[in-house]
C-alpha angles and dihedrals in degrees: 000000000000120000144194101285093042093055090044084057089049095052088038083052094041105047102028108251152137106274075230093067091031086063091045080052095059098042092051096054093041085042095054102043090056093049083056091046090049100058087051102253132124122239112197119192106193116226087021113046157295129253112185138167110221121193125240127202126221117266147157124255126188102232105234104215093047114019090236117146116212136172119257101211109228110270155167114263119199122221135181119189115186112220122262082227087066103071088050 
């Protein structure tokens, strides 16, 4: 499994730079698309992947272990969905 610090070393490696900058690379991007994701909104990178916030309306589930039925209150679900282009 690659890590940060892993992935830092392969932009470092790739464009050139400082692993310094590669790591301000990499927080800005995670930084920013969680800034997108909390303000409820999607970011779809074609050819990468696509991060959306997908709204949820309130409903009931029965509870399985007990029977029980409860209110889920309405709410933003995040998604991410990799590309079909990545595995190729």
């Amino acid at each position: 499994m690659l890590n940060k610090k892993d992935l830092i070393n392969i932009i470092a490696d790739q464009q050139g730079v400082t692993k310094k900058e590669a790591g301000h690379i990499i927080d800005a991007f995670t930084s920013g698309v969680k800034k997108v994701m909390k303000d409820n909104q999607s970011v779809n990178l074609v050819g990468f992947g696509k991060f959306e916030s997908v709204y949820k309306e309130e409903r009931t589930q029965v509870l399985g272990f007990s029977g029980e039925t409860v209110t889920v209150p309405a709410h933003y679900a995040h998604k991410a969905k990799l590309s079909a282009n990545i595995a190729k």
